[in-house]
TIGU-245175 format. One line per 5 residues: their letters; for each residue z negated, y, x of N, C-alpha, C. Coordinates in nm, 4 decimals. Example, Ala and Ser with C-alpha at 12.3 -4.5 7.8 and 13.67 -1.06 7.14 Angstrom:
as = -0.7800/-0.5690/1.3190/-0.7800/-0.4500/1.2300/-0.7800/-0.3300/1.3200  -0.7080/-0.2250/1.2850/-0.7140/-0.1060/1.3670/-0.7870/0.0030/1.2900
//
This chain:
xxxxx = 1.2749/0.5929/1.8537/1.1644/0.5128/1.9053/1.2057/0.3665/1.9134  1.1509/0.3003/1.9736/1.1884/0.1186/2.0107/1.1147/0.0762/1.9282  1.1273/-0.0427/1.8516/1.0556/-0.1255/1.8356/0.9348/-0.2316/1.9422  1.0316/-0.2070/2.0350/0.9046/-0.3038/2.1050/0.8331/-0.2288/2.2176  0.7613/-0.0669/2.1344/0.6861/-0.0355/2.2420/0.5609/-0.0170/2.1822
xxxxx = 0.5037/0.1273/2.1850/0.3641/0.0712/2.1349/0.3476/0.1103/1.9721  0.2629/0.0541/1.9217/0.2589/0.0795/1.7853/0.3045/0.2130/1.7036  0.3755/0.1834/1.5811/0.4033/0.3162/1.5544/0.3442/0.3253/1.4159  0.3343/0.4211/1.3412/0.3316/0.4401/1.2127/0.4242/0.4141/1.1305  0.4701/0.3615/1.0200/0.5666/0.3660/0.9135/0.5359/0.4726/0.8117
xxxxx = 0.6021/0.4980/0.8218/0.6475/0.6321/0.6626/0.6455/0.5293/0.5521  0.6080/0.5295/0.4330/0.6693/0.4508/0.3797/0.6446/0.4615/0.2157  0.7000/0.4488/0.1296/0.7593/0.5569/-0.0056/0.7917/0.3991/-0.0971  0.7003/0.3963/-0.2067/0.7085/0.3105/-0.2733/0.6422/0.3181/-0.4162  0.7892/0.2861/-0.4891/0.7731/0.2876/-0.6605/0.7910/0.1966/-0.7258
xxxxx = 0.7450/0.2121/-0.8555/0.7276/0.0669/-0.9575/0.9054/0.1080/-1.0300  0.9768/-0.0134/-1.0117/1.1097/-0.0295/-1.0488/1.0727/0.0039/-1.2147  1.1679/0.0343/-1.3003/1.1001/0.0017/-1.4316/1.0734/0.1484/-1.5108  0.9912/0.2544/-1.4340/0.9281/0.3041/-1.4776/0.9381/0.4747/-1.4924  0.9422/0.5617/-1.5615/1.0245/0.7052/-1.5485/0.9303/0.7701/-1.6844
xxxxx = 0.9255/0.8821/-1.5831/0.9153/0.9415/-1.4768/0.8508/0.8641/-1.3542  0.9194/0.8887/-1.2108/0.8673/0.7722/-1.1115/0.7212/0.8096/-1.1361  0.6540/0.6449/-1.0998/0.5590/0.5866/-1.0154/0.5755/0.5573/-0.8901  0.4767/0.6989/-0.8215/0.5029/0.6375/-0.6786/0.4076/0.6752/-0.5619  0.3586/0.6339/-0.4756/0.3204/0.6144/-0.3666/0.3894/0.6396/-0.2119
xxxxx = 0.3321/0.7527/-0.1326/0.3409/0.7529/-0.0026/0.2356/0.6924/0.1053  0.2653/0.6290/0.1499/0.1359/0.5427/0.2817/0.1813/0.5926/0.3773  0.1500/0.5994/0.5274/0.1669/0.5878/0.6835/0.0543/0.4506/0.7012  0.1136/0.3704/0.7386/0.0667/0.2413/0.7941/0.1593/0.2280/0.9331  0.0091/0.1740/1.0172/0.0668/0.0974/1.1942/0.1867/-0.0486/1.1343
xxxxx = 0.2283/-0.0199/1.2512/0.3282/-0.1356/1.2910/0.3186/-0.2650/1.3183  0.1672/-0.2913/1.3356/0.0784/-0.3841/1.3893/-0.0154/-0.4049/1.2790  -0.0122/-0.3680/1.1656/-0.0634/-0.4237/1.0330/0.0274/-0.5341/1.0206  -0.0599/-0.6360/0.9767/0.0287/-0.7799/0.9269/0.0824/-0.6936/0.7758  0.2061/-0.7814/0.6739/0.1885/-0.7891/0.5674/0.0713/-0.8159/0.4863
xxxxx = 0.0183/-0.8842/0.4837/-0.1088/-0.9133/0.4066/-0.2206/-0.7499/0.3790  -0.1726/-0.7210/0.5224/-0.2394/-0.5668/0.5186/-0.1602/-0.4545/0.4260  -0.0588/-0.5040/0.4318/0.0511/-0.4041/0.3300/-0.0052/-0.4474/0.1919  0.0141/-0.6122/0.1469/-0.0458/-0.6044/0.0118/-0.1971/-0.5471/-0.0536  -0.2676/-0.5059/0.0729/-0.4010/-0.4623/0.0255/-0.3907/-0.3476/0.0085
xxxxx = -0.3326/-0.2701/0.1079/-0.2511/-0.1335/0.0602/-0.2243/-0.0760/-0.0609  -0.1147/-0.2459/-0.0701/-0.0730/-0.1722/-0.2074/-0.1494/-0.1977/-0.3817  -0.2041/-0.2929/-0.3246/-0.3035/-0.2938/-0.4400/-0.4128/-0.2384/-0.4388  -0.4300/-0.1374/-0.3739/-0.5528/-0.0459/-0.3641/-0.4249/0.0904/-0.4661  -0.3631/0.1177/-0.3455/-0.3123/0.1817/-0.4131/-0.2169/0.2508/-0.5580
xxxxx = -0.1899/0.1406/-0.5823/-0.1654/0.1316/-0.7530/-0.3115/0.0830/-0.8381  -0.4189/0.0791/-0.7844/-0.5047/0.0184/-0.8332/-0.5159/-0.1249/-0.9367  -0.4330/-0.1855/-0.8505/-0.4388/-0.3759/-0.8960/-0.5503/-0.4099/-0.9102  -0.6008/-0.5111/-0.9193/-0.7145/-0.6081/-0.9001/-0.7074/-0.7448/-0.8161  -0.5640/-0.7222/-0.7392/-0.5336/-0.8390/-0.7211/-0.5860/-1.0096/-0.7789
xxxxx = -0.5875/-1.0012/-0.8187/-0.6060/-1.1181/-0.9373/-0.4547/-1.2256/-0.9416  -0.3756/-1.1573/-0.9720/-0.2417/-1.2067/-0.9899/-0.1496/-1.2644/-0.8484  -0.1067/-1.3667/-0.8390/-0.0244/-1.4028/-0.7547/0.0458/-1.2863/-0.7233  0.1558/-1.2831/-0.6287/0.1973/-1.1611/-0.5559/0.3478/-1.2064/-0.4523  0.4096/-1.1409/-0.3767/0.5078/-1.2009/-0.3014/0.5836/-1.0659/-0.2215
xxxxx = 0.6203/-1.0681/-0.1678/0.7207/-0.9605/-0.0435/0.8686/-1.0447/-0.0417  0.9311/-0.9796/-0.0630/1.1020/-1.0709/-0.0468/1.1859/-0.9543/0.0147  1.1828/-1.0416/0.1629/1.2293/-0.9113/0.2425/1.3528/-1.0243/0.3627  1.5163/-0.9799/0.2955/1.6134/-0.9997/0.3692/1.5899/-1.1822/0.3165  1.5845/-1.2209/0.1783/1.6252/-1.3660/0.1045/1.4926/-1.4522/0.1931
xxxxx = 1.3695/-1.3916/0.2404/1.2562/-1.4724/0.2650/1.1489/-1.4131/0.1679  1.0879/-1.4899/0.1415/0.9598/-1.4491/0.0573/0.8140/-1.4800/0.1417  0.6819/-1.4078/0.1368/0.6442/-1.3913/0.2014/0.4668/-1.3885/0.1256  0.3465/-1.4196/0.1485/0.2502/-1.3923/0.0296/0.1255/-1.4538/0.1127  0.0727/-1.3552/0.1036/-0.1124/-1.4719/0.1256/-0.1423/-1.5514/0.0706
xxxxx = -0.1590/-1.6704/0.1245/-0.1549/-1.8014/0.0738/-0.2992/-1.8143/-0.0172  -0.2451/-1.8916/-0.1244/-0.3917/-1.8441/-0.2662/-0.3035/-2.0060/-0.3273  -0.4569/-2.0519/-0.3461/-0.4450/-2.2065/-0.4485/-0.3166/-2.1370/-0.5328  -0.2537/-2.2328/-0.5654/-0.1753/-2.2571/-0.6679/-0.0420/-2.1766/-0.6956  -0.0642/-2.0862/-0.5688/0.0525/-2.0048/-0.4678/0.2143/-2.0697/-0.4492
xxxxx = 0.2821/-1.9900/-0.4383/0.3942/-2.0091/-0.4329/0.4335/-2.0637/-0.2871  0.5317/-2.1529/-0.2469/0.5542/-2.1760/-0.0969/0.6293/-2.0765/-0.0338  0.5480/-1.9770/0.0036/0.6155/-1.8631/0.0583/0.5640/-1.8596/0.2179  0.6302/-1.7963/0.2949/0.5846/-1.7613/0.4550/0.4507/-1.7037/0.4507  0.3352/-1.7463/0.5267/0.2290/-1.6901/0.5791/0.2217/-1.5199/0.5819
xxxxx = 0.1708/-1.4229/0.5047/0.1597/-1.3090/0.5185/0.0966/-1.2236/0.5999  -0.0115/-1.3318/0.6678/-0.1182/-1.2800/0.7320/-0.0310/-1.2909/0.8874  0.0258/-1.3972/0.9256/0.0922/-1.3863/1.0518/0.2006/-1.3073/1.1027  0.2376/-1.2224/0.9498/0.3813/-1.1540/1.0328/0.3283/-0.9819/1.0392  0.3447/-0.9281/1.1135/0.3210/-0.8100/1.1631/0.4189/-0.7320/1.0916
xxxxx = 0.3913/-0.5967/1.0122/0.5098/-0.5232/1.0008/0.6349/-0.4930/1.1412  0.5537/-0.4669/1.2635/0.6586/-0.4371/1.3512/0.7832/-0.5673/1.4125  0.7050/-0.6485/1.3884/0.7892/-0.7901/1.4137/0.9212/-0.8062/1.3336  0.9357/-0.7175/1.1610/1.0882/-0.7254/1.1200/1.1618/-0.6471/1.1348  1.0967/-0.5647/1.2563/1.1978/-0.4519/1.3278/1.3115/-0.3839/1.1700
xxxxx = 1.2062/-0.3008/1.0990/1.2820/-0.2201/0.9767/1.3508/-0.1327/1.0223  1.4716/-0.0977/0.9796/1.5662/0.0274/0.9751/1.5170/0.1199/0.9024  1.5523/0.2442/0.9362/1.5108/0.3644/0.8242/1.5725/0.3385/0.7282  1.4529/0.3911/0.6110/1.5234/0.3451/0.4547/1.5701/0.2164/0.4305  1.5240/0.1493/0.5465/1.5750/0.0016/0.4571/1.4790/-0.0353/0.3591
xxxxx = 1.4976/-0.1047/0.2861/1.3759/-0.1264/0.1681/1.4107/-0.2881/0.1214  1.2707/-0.3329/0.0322/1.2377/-0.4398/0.0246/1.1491/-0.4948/-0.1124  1.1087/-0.5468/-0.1303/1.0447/-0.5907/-0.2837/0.8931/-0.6446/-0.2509  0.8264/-0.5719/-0.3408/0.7191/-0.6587/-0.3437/0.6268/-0.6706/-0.4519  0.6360/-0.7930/-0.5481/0.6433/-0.8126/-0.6650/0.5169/-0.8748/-0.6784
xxxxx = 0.4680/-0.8482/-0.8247/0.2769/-0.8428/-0.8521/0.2845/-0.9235/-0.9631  0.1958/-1.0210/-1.0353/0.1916/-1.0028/-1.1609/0.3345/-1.0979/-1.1922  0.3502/-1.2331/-1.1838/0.4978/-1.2762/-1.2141/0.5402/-1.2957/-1.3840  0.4064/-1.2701/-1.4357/0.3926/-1.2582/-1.5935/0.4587/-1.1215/-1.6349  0.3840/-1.0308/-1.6173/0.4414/-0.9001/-1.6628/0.5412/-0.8692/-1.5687
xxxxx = 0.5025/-0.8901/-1.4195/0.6577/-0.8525/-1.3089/0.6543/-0.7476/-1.2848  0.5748/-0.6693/-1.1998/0.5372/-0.5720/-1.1751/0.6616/-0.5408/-1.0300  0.7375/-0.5229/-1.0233/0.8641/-0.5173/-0.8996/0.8425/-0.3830/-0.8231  0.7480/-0.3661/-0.7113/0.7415/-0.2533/-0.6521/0.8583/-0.2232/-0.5205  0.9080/-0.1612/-0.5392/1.0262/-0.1148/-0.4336/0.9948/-0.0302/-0.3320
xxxxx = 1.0291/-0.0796/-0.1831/0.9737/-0.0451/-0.0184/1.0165/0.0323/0.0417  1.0324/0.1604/0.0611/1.1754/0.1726/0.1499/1.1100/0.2621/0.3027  1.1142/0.2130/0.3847/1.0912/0.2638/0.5666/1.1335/0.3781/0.5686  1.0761/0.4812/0.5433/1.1365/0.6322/0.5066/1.1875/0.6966/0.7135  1.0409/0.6661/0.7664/1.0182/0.7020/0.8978/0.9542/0.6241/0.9923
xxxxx = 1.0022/0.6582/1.1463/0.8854/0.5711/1.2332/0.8502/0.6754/1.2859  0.7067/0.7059/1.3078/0.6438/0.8308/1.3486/0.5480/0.7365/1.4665  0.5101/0.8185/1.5694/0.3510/0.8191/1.7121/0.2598/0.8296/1.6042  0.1571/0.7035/1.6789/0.0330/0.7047/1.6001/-0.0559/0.8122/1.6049  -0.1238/0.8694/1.5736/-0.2082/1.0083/1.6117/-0.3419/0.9732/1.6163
xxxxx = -0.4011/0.9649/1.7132/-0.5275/0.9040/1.7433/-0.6539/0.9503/1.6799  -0.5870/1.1058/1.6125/-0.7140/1.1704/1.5030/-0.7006/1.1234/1.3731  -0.6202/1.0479/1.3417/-0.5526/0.9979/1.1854/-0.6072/0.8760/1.1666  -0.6722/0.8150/1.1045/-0.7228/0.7099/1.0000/-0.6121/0.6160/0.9130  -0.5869/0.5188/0.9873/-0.4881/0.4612/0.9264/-0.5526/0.2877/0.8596
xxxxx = -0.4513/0.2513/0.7356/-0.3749/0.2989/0.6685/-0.4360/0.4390/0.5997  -0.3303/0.5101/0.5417/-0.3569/0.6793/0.4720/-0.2586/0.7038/0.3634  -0.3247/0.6809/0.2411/-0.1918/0.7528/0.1389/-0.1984/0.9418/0.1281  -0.0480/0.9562/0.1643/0.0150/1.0806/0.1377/0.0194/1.1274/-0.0299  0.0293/1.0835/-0.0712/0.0804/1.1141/-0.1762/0.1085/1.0176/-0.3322
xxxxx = 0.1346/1.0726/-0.4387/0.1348/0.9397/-0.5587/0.1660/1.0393/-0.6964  0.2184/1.0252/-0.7396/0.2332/1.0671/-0.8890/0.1910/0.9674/-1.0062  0.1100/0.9616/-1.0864/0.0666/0.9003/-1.2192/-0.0495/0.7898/-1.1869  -0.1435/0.7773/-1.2251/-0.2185/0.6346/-1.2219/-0.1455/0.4984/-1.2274  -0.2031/0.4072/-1.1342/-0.1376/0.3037/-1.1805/-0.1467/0.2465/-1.3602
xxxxx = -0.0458/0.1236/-1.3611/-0.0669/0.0311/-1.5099/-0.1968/0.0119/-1.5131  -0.2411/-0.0030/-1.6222/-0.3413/-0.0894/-1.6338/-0.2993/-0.2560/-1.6619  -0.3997/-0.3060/-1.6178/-0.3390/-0.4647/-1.5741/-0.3313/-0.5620/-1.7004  -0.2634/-0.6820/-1.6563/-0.1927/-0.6943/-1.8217/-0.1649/-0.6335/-1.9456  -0.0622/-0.5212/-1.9244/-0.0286/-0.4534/-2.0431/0.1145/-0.4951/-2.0667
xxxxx = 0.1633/-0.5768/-1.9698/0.2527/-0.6894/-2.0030/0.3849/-0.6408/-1.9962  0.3841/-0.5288/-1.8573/0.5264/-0.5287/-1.8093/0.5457/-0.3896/-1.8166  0.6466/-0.3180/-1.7331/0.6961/-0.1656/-1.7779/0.7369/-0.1811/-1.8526  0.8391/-0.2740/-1.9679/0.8663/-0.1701/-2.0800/0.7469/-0.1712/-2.1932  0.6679/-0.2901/-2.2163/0.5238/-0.2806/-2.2826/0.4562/-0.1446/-2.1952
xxxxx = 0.4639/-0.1104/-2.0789/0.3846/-0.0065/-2.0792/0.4455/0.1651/-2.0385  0.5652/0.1911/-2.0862/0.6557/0.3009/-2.1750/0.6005/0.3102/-2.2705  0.6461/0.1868/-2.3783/0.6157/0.2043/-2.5089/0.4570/0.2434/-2.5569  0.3496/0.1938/-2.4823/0.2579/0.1892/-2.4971/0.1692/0.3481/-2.4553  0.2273/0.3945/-2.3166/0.1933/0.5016/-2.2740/0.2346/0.6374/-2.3782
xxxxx = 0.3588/0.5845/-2.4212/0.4326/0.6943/-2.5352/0.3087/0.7148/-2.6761  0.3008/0.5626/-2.7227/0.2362/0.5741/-2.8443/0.0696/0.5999/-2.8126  0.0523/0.6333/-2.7066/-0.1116/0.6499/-2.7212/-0.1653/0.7688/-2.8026  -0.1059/0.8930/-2.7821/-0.1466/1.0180/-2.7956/-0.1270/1.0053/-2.9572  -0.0331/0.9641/-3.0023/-0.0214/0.9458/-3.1482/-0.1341/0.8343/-3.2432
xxxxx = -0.1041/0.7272/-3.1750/-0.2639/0.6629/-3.2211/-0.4028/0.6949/-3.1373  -0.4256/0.7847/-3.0903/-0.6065/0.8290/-3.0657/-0.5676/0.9238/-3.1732  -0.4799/1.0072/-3.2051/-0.4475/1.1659/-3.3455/-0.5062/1.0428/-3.4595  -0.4219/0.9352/-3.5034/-0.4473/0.8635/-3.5886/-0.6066/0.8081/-3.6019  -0.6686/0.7877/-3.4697/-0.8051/0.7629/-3.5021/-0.9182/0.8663/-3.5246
xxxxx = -0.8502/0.9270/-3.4542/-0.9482/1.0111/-3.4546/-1.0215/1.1162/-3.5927  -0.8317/1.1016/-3.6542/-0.8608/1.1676/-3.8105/-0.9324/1.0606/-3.8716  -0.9192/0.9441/-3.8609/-1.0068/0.8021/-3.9227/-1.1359/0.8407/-3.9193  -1.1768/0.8496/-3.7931/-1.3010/0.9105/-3.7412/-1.3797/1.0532/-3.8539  -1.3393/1.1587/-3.8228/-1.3119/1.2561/-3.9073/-1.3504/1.2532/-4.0545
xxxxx = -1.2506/1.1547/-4.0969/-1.2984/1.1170/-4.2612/-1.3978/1.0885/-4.3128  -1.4292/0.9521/-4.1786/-1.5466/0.8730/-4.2319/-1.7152/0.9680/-4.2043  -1.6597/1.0550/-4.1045/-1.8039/1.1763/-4.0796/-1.7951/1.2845/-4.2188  -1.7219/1.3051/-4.2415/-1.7128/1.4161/-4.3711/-1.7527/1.3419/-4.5176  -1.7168/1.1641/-4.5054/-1.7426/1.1085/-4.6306/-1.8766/1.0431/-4.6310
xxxxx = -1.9702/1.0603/-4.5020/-2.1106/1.0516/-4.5080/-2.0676/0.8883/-4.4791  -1.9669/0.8030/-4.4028/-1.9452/0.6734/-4.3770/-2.0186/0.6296/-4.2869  -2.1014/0.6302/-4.2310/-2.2247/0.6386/-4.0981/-2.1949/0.4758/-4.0682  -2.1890/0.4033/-4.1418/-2.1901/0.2652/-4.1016/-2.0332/0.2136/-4.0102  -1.9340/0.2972/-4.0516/-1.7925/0.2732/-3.9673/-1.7988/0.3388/-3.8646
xxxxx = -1.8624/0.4881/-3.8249/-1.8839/0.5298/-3.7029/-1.8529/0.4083/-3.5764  -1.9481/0.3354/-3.4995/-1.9158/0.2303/-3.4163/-1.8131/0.1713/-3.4322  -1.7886/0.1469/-3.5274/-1.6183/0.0343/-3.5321/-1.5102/0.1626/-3.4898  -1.5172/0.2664/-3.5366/-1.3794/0.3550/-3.4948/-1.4360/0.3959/-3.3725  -1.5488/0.4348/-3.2789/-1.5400/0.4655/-3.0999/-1.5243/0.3460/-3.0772
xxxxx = -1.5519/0.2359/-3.0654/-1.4852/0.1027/-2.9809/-1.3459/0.1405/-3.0169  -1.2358/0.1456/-3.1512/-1.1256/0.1128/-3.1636/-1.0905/0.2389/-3.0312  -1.1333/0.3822/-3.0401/-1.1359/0.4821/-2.9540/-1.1392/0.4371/-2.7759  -1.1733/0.3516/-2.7612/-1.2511/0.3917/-2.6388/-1.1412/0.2958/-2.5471  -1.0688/0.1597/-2.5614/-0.9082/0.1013/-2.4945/-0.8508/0.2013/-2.4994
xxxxx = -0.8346/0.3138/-2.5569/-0.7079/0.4442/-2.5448/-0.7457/0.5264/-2.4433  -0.8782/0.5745/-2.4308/-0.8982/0.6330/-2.2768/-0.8050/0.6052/-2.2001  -0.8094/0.5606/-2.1247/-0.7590/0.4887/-1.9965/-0.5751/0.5354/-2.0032  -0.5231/0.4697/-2.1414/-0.4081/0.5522/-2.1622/-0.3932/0.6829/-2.1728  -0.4654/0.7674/-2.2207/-0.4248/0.9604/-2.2062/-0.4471/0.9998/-2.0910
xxxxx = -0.5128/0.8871/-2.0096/-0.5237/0.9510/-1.7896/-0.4822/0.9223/-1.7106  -0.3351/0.8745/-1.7665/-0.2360/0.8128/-1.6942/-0.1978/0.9029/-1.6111  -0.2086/1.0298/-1.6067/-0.1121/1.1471/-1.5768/-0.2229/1.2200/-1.4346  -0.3417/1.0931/-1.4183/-0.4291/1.1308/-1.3137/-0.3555/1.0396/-1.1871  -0.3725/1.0981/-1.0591/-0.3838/0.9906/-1.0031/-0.4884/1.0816/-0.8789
xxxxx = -0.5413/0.9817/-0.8318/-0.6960/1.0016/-0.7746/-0.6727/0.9644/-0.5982  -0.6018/1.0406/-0.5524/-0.5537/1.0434/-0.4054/-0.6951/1.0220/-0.2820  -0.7965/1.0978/-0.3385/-0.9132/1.1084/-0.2498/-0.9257/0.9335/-0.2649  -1.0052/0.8678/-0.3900/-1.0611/0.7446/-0.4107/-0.9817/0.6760/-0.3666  -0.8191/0.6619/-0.3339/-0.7404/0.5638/-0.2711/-0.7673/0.5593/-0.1314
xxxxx = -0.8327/0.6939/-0.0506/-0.8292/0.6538/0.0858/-0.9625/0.6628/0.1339  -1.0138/0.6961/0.0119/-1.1781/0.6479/0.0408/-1.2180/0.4461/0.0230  -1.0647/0.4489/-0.0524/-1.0863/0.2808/-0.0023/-1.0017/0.2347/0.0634  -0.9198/0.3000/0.0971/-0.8544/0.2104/0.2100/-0.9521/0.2323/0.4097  -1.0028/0.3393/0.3541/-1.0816/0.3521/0.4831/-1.2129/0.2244/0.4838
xxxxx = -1.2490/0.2294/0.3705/-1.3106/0.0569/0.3722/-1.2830/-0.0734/0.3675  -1.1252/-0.0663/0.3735/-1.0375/-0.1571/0.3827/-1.0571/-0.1574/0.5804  -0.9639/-0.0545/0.6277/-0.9991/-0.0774/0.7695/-1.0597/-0.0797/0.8495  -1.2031/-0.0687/0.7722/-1.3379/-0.1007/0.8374/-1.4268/-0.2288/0.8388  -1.2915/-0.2717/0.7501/-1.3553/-0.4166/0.7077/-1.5016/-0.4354/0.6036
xxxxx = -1.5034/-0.3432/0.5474/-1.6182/-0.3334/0.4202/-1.6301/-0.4569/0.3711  -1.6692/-0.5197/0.3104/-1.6388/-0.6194/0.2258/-1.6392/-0.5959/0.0879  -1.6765/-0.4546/0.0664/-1.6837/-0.4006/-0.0972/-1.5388/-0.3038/-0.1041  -1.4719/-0.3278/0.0138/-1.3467/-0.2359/-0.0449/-1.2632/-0.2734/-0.1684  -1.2388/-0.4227/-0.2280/-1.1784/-0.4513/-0.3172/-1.2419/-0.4157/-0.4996
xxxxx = -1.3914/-0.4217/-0.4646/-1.4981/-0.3524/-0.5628/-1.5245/-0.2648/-0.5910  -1.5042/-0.1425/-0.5415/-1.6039/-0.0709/-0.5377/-1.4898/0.0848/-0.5608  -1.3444/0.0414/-0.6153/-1.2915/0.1494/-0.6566/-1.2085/0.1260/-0.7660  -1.2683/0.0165/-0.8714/-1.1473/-0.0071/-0.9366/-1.2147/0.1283/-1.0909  -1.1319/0.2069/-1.0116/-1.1666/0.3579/-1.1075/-1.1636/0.3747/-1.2278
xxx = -1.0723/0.2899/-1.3102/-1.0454/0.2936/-1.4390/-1.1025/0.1452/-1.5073  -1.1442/0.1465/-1.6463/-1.1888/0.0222/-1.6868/-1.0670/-0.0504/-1.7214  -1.0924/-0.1637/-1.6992/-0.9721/-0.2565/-1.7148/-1.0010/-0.3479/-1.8897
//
């Protein structure tokens, strides 16, 4: 296919560097999505909050929707994916979070015909829930994902004790300590429908698409 004919779809296959067993994400996005449309993408789809500064560094340019206190990077909203004319499998960075450094890796799997019955952008596919936000990096959140199952066992026998020793007054203090670990034992969800039930309110221009799916408590 040409680049300069009519819009195409991108294939496109993207994981959090860092992290194993992969984290990862399949999209088909037009060619004629700016970047800026890619970062909403992708923070829908790892379920970000976008909150955090952000950046694309593609071929030693950096690239970002311009946000107070933003980095001097190229306009995101003006460059079109089809305009950097990608090679298959070429791939690219696009980094979240410059605190924890969230380094998501791009790679142009395919250029496919748009299909006029298809709803685009569309995630294919994803293995694991995203991070939860500030947990302060993949290897804070290895270590953290590892030790969950062992400390909710640990609370839960806490729990346990204090019901058998008639402790009624610690009850509340051990479900709050309980209830930040959720979120860690459902890591192993990831919720494919709710990603393109918001990205379809993304390309409808909703204005509650950034609200109205952040699925897990933060």
């Amino acid at each position: 296919m040409k680049h300069d004919s009519q819009p195409e779809a991108y294939y496109v296959h993207v994981w959090i560097r860092g992290i194993h067993p992969m984290l990862w994400r399949r999209f088909l996005i037009r060619s004629d999505s700016t970047l800026a449309d890619l970062h909403a993408v992708l923070q829908i789809g790892f379920d970000w909050t976008d909150f955090h500064l952000h950046r694309f560094r593609i071929r030693k340019k950096d690239y970002a929707v311009p946000r107070r206190g933003g980095l001097g990077c190229h306009d995101a909203r003006q460059i079109k994916l089809g305009q950097l004319h990608f090679r298959i499998n070429e791939r690219f960075l696009y980094e979240y979070d410059f605190g924890d450094l969230w380094q998501h890796q791009v790679r142009i799997e395919k250029r496919l015909e748009i299909e006029n019955s298809r709803s685009y952008p569309v995630c294919l596919g994803g293995q694991w829930a995203g991070p939860p936000e500030d947990c302060g990096g993949p290897r804070a959140f290895l270590e953290r994902r590892a030790a969950a199952p062992w400390r909710v066992r640990e609370l839960l026998d806490n729990l346990l004790e204090d019901i058998e020793t008639g402790d009624t007054e610690t009850l509340d203090y051990r479900l709050e300590e309980l209830q930040p670990w959720q979120e860690w034992l459902m890591l192993h969800r990831f919720d494919r429908r709710r990603v393109n039930r918001q990205l379809r309110q993304y390309a409808e221009g909703a204005p509650e698409w950034m609200n109205s799916t952040r699925g897990r408590q933060r």
